[in-house]
KEVOGU-336000 format. One record per residue (C-alpha): x, y, z; residue in three letters. Coordinates in pm, 1 decimal. Example, Ala and Ser with C-alpha at 12.3 -4.5 7.8 and 13.67 -1.06 7.14 Angstrom:
REM residues 2
<<1230.0 -450.0 780.0> "ALA">
<<1367.0 -106.0 714.0> "SER">
END
This chain:
REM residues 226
<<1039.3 -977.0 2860.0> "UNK">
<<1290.4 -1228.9 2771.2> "UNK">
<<1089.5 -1392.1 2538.5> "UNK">
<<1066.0 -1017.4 2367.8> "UNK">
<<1437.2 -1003.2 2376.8> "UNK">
<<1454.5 -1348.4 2203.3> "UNK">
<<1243.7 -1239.1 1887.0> "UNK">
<<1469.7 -921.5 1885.0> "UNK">
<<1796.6 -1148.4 1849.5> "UNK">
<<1587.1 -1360.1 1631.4> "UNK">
<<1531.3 -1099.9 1410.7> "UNK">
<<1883.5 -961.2 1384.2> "UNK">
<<2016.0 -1320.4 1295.1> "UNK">
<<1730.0 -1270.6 980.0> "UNK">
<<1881.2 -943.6 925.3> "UNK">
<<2206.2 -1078.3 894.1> "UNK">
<<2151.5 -1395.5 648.3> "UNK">
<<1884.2 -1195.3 425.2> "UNK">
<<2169.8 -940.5 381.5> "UNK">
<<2414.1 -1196.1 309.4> "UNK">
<<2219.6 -1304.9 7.0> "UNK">
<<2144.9 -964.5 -195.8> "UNK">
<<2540.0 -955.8 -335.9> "UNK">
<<2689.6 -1304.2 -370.5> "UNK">
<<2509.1 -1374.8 -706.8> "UNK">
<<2737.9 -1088.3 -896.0> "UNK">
<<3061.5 -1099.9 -720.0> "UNK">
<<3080.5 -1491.1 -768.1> "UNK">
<<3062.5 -1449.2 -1158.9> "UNK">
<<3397.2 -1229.8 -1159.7> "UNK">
<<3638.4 -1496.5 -1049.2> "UNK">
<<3482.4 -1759.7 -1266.1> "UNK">
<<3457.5 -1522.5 -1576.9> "UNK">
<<3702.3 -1732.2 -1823.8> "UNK">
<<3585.2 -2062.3 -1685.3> "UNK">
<<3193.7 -1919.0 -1772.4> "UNK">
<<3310.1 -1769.2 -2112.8> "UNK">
<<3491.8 -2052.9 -2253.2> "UNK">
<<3176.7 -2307.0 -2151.2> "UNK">
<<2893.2 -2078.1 -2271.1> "UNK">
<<3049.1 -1874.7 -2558.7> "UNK">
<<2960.8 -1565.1 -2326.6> "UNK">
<<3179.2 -1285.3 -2450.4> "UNK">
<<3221.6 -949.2 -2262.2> "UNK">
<<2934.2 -825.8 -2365.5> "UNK">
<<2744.9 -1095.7 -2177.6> "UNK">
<<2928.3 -1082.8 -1905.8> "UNK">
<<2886.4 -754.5 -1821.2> "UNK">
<<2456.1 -824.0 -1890.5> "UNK">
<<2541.8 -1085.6 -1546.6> "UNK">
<<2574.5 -703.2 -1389.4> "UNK">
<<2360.1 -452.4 -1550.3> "UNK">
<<2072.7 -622.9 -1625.7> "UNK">
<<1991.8 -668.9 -1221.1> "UNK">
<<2076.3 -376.0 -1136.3> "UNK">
<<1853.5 -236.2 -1356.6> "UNK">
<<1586.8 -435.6 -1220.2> "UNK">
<<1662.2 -318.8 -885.7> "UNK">
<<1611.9 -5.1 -1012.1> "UNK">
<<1289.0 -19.1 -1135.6> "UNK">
<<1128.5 -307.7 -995.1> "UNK">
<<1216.7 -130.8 -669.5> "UNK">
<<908.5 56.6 -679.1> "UNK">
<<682.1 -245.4 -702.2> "UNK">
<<798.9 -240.6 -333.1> "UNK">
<<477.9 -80.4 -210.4> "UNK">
<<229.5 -237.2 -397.0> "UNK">
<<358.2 -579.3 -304.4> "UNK">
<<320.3 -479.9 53.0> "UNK">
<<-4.3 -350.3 26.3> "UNK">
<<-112.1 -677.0 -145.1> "UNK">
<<57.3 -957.2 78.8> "UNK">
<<233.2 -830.5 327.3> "UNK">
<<574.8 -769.7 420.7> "UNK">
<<698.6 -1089.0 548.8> "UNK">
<<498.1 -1277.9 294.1> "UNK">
<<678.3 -1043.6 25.8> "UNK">
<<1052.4 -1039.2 137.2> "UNK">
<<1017.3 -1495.4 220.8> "UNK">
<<870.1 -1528.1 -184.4> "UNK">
<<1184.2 -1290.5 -273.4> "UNK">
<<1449.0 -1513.5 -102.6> "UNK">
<<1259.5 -1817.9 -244.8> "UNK">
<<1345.4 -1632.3 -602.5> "UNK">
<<1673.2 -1586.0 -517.9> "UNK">
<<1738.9 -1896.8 -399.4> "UNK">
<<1568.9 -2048.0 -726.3> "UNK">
<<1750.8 -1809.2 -961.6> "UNK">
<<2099.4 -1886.5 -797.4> "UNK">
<<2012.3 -2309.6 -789.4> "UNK">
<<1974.5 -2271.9 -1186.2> "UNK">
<<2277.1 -2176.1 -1237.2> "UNK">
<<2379.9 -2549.9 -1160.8> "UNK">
<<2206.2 -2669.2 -1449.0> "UNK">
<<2247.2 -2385.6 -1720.0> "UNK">
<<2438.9 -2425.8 -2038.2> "UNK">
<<2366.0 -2118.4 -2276.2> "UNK">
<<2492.2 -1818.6 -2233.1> "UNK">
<<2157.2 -1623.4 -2208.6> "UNK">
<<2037.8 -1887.4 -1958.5> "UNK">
<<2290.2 -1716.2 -1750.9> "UNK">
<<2183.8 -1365.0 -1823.0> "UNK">
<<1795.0 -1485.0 -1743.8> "UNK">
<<1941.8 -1638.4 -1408.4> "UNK">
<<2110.4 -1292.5 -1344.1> "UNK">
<<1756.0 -1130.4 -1380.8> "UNK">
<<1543.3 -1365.7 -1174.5> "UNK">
<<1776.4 -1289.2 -897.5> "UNK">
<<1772.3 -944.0 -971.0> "UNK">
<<1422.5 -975.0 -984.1> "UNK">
<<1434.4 -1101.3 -606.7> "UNK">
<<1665.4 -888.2 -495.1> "UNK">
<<1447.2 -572.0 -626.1> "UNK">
<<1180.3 -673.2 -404.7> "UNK">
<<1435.4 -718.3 -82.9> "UNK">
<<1557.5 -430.2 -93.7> "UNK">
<<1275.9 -209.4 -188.9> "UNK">
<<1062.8 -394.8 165.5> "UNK">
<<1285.5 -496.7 382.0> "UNK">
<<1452.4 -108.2 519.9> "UNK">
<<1106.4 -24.9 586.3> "UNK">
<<1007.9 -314.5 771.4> "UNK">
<<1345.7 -268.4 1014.0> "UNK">
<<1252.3 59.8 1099.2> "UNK">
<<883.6 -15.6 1156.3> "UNK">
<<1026.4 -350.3 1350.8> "UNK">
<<1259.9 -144.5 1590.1> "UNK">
<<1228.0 218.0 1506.7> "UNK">
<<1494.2 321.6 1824.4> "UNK">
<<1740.3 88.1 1677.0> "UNK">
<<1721.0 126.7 1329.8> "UNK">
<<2041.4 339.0 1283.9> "UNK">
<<2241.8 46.4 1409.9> "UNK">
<<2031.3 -241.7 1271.9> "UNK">
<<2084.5 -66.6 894.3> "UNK">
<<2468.2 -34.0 969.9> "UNK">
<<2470.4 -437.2 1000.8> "UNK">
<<2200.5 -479.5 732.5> "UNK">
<<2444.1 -270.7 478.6> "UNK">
<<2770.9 -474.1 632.6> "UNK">
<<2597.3 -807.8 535.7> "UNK">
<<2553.5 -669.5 215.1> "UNK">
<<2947.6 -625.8 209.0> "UNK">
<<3010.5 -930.6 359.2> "UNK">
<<2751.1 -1111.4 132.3> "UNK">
<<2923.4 -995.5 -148.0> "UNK">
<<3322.9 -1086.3 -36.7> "UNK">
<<3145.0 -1431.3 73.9> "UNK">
<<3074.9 -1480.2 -307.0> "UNK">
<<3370.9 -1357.4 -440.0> "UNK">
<<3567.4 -1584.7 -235.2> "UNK">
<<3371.4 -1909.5 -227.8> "UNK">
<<3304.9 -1927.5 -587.5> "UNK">
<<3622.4 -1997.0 -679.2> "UNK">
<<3723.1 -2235.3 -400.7> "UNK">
<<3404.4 -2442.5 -454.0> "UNK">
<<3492.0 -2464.1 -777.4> "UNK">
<<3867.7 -2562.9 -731.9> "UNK">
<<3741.6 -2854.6 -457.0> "UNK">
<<3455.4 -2993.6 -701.9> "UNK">
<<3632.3 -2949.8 -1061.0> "UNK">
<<3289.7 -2763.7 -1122.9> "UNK">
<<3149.1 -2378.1 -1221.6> "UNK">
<<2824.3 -2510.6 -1188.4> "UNK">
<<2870.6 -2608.5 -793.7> "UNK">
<<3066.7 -2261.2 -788.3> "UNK">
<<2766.3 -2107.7 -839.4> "UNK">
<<2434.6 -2279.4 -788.9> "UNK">
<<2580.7 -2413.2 -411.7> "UNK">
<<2548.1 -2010.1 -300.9> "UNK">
<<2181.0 -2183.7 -303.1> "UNK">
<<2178.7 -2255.6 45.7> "UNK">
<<2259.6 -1937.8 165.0> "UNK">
<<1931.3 -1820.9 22.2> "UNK">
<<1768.3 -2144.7 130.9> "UNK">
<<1854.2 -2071.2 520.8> "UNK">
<<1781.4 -1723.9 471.6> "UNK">
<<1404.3 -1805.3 368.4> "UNK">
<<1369.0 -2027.5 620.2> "UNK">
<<1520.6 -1799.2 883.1> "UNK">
<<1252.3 -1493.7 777.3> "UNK">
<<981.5 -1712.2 729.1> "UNK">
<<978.1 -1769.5 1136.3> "UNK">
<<1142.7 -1456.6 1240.3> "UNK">
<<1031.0 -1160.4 1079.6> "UNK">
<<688.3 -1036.5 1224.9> "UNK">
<<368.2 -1133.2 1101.5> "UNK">
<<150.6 -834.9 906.1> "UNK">
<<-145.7 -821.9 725.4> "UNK">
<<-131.8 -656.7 382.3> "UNK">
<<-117.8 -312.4 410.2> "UNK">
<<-294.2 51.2 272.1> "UNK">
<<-13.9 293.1 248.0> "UNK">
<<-84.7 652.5 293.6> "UNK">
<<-110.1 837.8 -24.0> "UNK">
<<90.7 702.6 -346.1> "UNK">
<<406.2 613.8 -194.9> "UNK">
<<608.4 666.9 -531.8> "UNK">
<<442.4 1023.5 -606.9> "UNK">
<<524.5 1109.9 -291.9> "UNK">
<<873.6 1018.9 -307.3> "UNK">
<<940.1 1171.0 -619.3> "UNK">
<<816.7 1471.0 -507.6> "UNK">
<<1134.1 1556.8 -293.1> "UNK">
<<1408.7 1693.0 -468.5> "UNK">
<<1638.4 1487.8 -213.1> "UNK">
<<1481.5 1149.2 -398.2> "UNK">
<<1582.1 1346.0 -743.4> "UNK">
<<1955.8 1399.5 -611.0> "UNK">
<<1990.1 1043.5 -464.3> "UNK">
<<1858.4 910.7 -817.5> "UNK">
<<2138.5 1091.9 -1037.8> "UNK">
<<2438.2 1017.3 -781.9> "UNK">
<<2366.8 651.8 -787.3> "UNK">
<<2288.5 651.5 -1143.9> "UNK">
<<2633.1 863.2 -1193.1> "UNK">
<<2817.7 580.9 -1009.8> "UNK">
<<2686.1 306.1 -1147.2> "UNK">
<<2674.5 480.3 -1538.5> "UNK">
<<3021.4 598.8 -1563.1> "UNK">
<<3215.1 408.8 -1727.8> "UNK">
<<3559.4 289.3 -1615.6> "UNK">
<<3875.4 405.2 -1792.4> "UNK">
<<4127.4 134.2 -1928.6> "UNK">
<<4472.2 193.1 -1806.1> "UNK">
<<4698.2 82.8 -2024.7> "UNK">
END
């Protein structure tokens, strides 16, 4: 029994730092946007690629989600993501170019797809009369990830004199996560889901509604006030 309670906390503290990683990458760019701009030659246009090009990743590389799980395996699936992350963020140390940074923004994008589109499902498989609360801290992680890398960006960069370290340090925060899931999160085999996941899914006009809110939010564009 207590080693069962153990593995529970175990697997909250995994819940916790794989959150923490799925933001950081975009809000750190914000604060450093000038800095970034006047090194790489990035204008606004570019900048704003650092955001739309992974979330448009997450949007559609979200349904690879199933098919990676039937292949490997959840665990196997959501450590390889992190190690992406983590990979795609410790690039950013080294980059020069300005599209370097845009191809950074999509590997972790990339990662972060596959995250997200796994990991909900394996919470709720993991403790299915505590997934209510478990989400609630999974989606404040996500907030806290993302005011984690707003703040330390700039303050990283103001101790070190460097962008780069601004950026490519967040590193380690994927690095612990991966290392965290790879030992916490339970071991499964690859899996056969029932039926085609995605048909199904799109099959519900609820999945239809969610689809044009988020693309509503996301798509509409911002007004300047003068």
């Amino acid at each position: 029994m207590q080693g069962q309670y153990s593995s529970r906390w175990f697997f909250l503290i995994a819940v916790a730092a794989i959150g923490l990683n799925l933001r950081p990458f975009i809000t750190s760019v914000g604060p450093l946007a000038e800095t970034i701009r006047a090194a790489t030659g990035l204008g606004s246009h570019g900048l704003a690629m650092l955001t739309f090009v992974p979330m448009l990743l997450m949007g559609c590389f979200a349904f690879l989600g199933p098919a990676l799980q039937r292949l490997a395996g959840a665990r196997p699936s959501v450590v390889f993501a992190l190690a992406v992350i983590t990979f795609g963020t410790l690039l950013r140390y080294f980059v020069s170019s300005a599209w370097a940074m845009v191809g950074t923004a999509a590997l972790i994008g990339f990662g972060v797809a596959i995250v997200q589109a796994i990991f909900p499902g394996m919470i709720k498989r993991e403790l299915p009369h505590r997934a209510g609360p478990i989400m609630g801290l999974y989606s404040a992680t996500l907030l806290g990830g993302g005011a984690l890398g707003a703040q330390a960006s700039p303050l990283l960069m103001e101790m070190t004199g460097s962008w780069h370290l601004g950026l490519g340090s967040l590193a380690i925060l994927g690095l612990a996560a991966a290392i965290i899931a790879w030992f916490a999160l339970p071991i499964e085999g690859p899996g056969i889901p029932e039926g085609n996941i995605v048909r199904n899914l799109l099959r519900r006009p609820r999945s239809w509604l969610l689809m044009a809110f988020f693309g509503l939010v996301i798509g509409t564009p911002q007004t300047k006030r003068q």
